[in-house]
C-alpha positions as CSV (number, residue, x, y, z in Angstrom):
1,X,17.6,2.2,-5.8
2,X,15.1,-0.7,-4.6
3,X,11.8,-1.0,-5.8
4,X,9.8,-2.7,-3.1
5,X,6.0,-4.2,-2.8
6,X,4.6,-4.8,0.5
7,X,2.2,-7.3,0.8
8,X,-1.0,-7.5,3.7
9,X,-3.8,-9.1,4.3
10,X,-5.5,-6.1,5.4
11,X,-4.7,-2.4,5.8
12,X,-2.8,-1.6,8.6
13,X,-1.3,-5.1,8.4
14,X,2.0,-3.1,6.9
15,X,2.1,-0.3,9.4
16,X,1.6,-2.7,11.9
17,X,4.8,-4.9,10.8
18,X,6.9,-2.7,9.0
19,X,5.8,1.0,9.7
20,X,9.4,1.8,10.5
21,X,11.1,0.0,7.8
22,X,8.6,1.4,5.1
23,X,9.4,4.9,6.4
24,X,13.2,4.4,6.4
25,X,12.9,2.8,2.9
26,X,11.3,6.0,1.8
27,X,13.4,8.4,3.3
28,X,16.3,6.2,1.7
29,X,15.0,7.2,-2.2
30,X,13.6,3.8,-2.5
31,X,10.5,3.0,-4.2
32,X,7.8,1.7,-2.3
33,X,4.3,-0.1,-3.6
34,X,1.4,-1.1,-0.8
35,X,-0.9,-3.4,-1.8
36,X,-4.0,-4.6,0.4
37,X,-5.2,-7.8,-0.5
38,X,-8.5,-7.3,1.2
39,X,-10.3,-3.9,2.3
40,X,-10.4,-5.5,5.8
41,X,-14.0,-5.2,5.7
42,X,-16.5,-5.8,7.5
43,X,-15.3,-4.9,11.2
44,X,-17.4,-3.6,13.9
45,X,-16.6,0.3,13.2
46,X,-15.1,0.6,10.0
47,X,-16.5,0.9,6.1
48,X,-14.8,0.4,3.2
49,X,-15.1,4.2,3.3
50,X,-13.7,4.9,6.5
51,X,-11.1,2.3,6.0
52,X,-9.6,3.4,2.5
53,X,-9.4,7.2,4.1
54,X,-7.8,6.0,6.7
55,X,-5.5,4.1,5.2
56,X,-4.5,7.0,2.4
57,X,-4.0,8.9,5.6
58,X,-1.2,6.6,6.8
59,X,0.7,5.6,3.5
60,X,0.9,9.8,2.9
61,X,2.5,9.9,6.8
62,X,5.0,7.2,5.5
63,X,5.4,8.8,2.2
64,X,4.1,5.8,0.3
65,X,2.8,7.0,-3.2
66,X,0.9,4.2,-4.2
67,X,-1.6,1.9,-2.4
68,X,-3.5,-0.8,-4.4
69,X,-6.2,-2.2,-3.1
70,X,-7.9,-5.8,-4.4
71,X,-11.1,-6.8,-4.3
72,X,-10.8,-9.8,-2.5
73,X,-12.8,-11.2,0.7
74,X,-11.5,-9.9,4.0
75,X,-11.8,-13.2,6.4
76,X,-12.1,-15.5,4.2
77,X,-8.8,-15.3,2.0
78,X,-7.7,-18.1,0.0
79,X,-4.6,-18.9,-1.9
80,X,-6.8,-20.0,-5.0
81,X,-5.2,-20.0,-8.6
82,X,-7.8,-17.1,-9.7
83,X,-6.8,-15.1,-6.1
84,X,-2.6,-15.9,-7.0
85,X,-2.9,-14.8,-10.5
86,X,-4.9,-11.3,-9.2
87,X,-1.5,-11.0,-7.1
88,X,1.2,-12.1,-10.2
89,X,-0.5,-9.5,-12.3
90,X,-0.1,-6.7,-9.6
91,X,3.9,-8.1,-9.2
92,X,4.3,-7.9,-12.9
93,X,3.2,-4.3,-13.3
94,X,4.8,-3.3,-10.2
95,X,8.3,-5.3,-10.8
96,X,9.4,-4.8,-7.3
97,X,13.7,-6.3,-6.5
98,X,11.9,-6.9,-2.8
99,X,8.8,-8.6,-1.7
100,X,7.8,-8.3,1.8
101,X,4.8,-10.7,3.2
102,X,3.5,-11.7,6.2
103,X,5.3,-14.3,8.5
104,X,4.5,-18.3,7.9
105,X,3.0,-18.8,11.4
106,X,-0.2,-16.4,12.5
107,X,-3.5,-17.4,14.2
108,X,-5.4,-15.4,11.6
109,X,-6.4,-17.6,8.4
110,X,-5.9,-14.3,6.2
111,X,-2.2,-13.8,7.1
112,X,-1.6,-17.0,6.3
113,X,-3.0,-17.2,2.9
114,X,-1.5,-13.7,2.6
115,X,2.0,-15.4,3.0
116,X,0.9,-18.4,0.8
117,X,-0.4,-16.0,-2.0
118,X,3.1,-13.8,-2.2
119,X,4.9,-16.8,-2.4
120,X,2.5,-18.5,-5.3
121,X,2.4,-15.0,-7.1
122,X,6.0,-14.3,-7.0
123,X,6.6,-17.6,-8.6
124,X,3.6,-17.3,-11.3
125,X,4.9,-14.0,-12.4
126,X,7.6,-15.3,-13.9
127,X,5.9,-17.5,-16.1
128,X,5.7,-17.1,-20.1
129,X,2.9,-18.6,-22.8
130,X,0.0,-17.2,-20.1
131,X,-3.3,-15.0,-20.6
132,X,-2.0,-12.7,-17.5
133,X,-1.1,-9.5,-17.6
134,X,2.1,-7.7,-17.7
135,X,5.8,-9.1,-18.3
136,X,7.0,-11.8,-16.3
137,X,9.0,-10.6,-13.7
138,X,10.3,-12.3,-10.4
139,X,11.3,-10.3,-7.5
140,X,15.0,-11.5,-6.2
141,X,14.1,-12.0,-2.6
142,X,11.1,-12.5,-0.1
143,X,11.5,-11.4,3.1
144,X,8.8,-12.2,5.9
145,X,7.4,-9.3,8.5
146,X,5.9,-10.0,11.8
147,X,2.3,-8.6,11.6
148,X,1.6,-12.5,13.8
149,X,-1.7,-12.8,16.2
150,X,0.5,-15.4,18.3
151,X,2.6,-14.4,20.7
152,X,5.9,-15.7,19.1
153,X,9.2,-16.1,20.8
154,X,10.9,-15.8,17.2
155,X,14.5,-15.6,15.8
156,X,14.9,-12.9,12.9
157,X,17.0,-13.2,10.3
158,X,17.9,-9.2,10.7
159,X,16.2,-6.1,12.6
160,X,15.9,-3.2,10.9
161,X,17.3,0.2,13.1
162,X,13.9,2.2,12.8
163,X,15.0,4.5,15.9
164,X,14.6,7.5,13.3
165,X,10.8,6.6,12.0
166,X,9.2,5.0,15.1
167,X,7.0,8.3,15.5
168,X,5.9,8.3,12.1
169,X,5.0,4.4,12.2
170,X,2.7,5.1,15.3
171,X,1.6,7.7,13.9
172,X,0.5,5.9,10.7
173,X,-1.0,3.0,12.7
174,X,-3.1,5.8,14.7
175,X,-4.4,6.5,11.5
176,X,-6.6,3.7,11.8
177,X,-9.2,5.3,14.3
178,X,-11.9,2.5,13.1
179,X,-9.7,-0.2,14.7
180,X,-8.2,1.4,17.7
181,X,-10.1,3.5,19.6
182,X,-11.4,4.4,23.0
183,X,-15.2,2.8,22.3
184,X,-12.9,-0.7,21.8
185,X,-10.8,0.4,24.4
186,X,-7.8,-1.0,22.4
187,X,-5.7,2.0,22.0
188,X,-3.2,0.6,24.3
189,X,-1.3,-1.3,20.6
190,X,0.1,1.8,20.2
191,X,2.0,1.3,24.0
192,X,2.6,-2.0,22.9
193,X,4.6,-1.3,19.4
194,X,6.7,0.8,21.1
195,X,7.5,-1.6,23.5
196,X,8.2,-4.3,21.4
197,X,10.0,-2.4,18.9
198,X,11.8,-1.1,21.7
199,X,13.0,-4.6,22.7
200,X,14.0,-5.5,19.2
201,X,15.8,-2.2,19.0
202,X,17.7,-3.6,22.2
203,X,19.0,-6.5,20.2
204,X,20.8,-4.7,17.8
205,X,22.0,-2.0,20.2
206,X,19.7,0.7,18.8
207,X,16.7,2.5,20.5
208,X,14.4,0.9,18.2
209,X,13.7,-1.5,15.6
210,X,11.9,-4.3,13.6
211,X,12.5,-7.9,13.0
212,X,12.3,-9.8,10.2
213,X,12.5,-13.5,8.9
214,X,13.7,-14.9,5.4
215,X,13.6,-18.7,4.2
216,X,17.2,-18.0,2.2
217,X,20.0,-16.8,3.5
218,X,20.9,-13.1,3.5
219,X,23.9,-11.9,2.0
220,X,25.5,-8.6,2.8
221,X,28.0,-6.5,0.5
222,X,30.4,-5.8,3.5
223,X,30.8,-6.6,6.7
224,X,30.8,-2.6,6.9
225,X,27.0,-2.9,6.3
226,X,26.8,-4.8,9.4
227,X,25.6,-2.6,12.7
């Protein structure tokens, strides 16, 4: 069985990418770790209260176990040697086979160093002859989710078939009633996911599904495994 850590920025960032995929991965037996660089506060209607209920609420819905939070600045994440270290040390206790991150091109400066800092951990939590904490440990592969503020015409590297758990991924980004609500008049994402996931579902034959991106190339065991 996998052990996987998702990476984001902020919470929601993961439901918002890879709801589906997070809830298949569960329902598969696999092991799967959240981690929250930021609390994704301040925002106009949230708290770190509010937020951290809200997003317990939606990591139960996926039936995500654990959900660590860091301490570091929502809007104004770097990737700084103190901010990859915090990261290595969460990788080496973790010891995920699978690290997911954002995608390398987003409008929003903490995606990005989001991406930069999985990258930079996974490689510093390899290393030996340091004062961190934990074994080194280095995930096999990175794969990249599309949590993007662009408007991308992109090219995956796979979709995953999430026609089984797009219910429960809208559900779990509903969960997040400080960021989508009438008062912002913004509830209309939840439209939106569906439609996209809809379209990427298309691709691949299936009603729904997610895409995502990988600087290596994937191998598969069998063609067999290919939809």
């Amino acid at each position: 069985m996998a052990n996987v850590l998702v990476i984001g920025a902020h919470p929601d960032d993961a439901e918002i990418g890879m709801g589906g995929t997070v809830a298949s991965l569960v329902a598969r037996g696999e092991t799967v770790t959240l981690l929250d660089l930021t609390d994704g506060e301040p925002t106009p209607m949230g708290s770190p209260e509010r937020r951290r209920a809200e997003s317990g609420a939606a990591a139960r819905l996926l039936g995500v176990e654990r959900r660590i939070t860091l301490p570091l600045p929502n809007r104004y994440l770097m990737d700084t040697v103190e901010n990859r270290v915090a990261v290595a040390e969460v990788i080496r206790e973790v010891r995920p086979d699978l690290l997911c991150i954002p995608y390398w091109v987003d409008a929003h400066p903490d995606h990005l160093a989001a991406e930069r800092l999985g990258e930079a951990a996974r490689f510093y939590a390899k290393l030996t002859r340091t004062d961190m904490r934990g074994a080194p440990h280095y995930p096999d592969r990175i794969v990249h989710y599309f949590c993007t503020h662009y408007r991308l015409q992109v090219v995956p590297a796979f979709i995953v078939d999430i026609s089984e758990h797009i219910e429960r991924k809208l559900e779990a980004v509903a969960c997040y009633r400080s960021q989508f609500n009438e008062e912002r008049n913004n509830l209309g994402i939840l439209d939106t996911i569906r439609s996209v996931a809809a379209y990427w579902g298309s691709r691949i034959r299936r009603p729904y599904g997610e895409p995502f991106a990988t600087k290596e190339p994937i191998g598969v065991a069998s063609l067999g495994d290919v939809l």
